[in-house]
Every structure is written in C-alpha cells, then in structure tokens.
C-alpha positions as protocol buffer text, in pm:
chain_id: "A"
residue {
  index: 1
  type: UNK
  ca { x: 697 y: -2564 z: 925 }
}
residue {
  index: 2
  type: UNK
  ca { x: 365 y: -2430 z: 709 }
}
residue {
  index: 3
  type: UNK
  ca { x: 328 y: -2080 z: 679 }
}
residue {
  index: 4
  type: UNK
  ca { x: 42 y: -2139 z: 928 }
}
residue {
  index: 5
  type: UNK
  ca { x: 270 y: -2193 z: 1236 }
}
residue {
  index: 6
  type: UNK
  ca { x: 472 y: -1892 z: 1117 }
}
residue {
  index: 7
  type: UNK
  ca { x: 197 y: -1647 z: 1110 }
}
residue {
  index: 8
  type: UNK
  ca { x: 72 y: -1780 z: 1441 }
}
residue {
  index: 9
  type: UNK
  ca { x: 390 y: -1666 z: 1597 }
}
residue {
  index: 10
  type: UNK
  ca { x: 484 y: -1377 z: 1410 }
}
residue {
  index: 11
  type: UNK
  ca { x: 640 y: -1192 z: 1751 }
}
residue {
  index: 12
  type: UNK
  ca { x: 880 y: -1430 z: 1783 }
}
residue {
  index: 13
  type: UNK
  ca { x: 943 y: -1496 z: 1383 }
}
residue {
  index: 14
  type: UNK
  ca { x: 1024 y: -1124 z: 1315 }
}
residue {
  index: 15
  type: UNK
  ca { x: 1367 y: -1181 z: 1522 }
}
residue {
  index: 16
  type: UNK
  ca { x: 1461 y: -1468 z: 1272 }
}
residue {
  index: 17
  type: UNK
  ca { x: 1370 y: -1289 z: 987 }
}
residue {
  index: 18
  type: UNK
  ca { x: 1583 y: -988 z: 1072 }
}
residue {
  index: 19
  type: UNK
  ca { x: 1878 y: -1198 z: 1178 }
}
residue {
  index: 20
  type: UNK
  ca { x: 1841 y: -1367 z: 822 }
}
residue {
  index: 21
  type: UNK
  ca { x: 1734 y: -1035 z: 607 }
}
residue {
  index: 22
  type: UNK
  ca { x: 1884 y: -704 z: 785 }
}
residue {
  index: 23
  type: UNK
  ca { x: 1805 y: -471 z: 540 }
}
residue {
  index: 24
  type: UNK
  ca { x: 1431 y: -550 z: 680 }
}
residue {
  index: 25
  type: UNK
  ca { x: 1329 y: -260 z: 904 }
}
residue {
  index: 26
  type: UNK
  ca { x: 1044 y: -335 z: 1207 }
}
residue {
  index: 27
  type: UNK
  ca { x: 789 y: -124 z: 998 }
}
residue {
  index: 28
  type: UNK
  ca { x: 874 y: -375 z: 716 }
}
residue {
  index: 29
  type: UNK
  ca { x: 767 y: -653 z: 896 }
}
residue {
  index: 30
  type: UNK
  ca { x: 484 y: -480 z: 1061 }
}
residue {
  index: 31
  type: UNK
  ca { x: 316 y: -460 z: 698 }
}
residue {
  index: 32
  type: UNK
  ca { x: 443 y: -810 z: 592 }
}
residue {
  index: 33
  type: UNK
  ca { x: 254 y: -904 z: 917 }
}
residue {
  index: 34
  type: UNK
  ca { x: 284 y: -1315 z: 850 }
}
residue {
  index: 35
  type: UNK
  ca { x: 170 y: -1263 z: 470 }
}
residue {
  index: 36
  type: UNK
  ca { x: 425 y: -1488 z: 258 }
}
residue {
  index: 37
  type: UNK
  ca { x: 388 y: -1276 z: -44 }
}
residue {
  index: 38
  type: UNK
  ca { x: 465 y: -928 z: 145 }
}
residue {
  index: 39
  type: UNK
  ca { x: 757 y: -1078 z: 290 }
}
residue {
  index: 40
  type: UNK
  ca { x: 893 y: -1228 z: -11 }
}
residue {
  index: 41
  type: UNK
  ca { x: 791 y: -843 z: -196 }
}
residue {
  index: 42
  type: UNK
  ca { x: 993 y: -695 z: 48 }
}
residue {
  index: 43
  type: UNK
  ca { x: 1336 y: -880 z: 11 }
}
residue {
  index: 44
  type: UNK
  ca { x: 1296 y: -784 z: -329 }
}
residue {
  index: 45
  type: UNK
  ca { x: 1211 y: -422 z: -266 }
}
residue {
  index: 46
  type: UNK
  ca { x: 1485 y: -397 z: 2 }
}
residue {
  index: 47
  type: UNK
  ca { x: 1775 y: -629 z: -213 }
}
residue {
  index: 48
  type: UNK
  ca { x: 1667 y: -503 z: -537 }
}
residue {
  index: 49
  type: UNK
  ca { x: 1655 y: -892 z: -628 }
}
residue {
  index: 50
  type: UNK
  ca { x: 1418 y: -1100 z: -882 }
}
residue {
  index: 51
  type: UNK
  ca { x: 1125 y: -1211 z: -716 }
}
residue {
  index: 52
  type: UNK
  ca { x: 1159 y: -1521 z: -791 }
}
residue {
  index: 53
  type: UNK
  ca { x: 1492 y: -1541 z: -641 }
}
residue {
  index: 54
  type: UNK
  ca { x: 1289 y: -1371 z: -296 }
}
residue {
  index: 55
  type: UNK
  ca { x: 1081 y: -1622 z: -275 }
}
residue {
  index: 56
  type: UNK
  ca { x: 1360 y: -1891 z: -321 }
}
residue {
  index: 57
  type: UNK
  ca { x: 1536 y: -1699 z: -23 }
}
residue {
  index: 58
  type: UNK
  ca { x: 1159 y: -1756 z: 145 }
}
residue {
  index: 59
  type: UNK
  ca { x: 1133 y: -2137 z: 132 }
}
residue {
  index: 60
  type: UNK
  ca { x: 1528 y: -2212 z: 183 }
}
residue {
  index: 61
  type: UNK
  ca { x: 1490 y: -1986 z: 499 }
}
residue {
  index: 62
  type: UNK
  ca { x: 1121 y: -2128 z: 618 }
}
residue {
  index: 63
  type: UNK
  ca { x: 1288 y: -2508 z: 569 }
}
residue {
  index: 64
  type: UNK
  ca { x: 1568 y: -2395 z: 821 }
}
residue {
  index: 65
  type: UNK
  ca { x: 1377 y: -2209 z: 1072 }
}
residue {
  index: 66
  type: UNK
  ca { x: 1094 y: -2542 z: 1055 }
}
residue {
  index: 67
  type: UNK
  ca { x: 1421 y: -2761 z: 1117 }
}
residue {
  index: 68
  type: UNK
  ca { x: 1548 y: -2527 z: 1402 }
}
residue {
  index: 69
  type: UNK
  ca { x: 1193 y: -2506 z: 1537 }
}
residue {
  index: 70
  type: UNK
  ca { x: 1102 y: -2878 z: 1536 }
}
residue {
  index: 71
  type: UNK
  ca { x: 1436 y: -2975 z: 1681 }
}
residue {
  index: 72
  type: UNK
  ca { x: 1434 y: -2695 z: 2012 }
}
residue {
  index: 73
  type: UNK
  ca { x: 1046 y: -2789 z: 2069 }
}
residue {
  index: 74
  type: UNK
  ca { x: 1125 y: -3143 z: 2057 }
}
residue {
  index: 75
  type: UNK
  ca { x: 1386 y: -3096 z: 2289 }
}
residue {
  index: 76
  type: UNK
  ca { x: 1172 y: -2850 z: 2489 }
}
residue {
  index: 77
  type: UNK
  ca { x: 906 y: -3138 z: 2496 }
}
residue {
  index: 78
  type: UNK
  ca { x: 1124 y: -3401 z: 2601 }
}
residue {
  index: 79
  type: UNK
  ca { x: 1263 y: -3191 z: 2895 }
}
residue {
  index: 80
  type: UNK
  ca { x: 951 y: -3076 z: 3012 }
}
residue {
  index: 81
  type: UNK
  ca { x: 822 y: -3492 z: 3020 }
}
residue {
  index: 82
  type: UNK
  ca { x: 1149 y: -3529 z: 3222 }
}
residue {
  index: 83
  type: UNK
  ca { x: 1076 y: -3281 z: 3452 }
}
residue {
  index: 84
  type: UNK
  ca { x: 734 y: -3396 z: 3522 }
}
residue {
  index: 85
  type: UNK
  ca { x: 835 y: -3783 z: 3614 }
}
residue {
  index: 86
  type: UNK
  ca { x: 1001 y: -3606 z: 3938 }
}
C-alpha cells in the first residue's frame, strides 16, 4: 500500500496503528495526521528508539497492513461480484 492510500483513510488506519504501537495516544495520531515522518517521530519519541529503527518499524508495519488490506478488499470485491450475479 503507498502512503497515499494510508493518508486517504486515516480514520480507519489510526485503529491499526494503535493495535501495532500502544504507547501512541489519539492526540498522537491526531498530529501525525497521515504524515509518514510524524508518525515515524513519534514511535521514536514514545519508545525512546533510533529513528532509523522507527522508520524500519514504519515500512515492516505499512508492508503488513498493504498485505492485510489488499487481501480483505479483494475478498470484499469478489463477494460483492457474487452477490450481484443473483
């Protein structure tokens, strides 16, 4: 998934993000509002990690949420297609 996508549905992102990071507060993710950077800023600021080890955290997590999202739309898709042939 791009960043792109992930910004575009930020509501439903900021569940997946606290379920992955819960040290992250609302109000943290209310100024990260989609930004990459912030988030990756925050995990540091929160985990008192490198930042390059944040933004590792970042990209491993945004290649696993892409996976989880491709796969349930896909399925969401082919459902829906199925339900329309009725």
């Amino acid at each position: 998934m791009n960043w792109d996508r992930i910004e575009g549905n930020w509501k439903q992102v900021k569940g997946k993000m606290i379920e992955q990071w819960g040290k992250l507060t609302d109000d943290d993710l209310d100024v990260v509002a989609g930004r990459r950077d912030q988030l990756a800023g925050k995990i540091q600021e929160r985990y008192g990690c490198a930042r390059e080890e944040a933004e590792k955290q970042v990209a491993a997590w945004e290649r696993r949420v892409s996976d989880d999202w491709f796969e349930s739309s896909s399925h969401a898709s082919k459902h829906m297609q199925r339900g329309s042939r009725h």
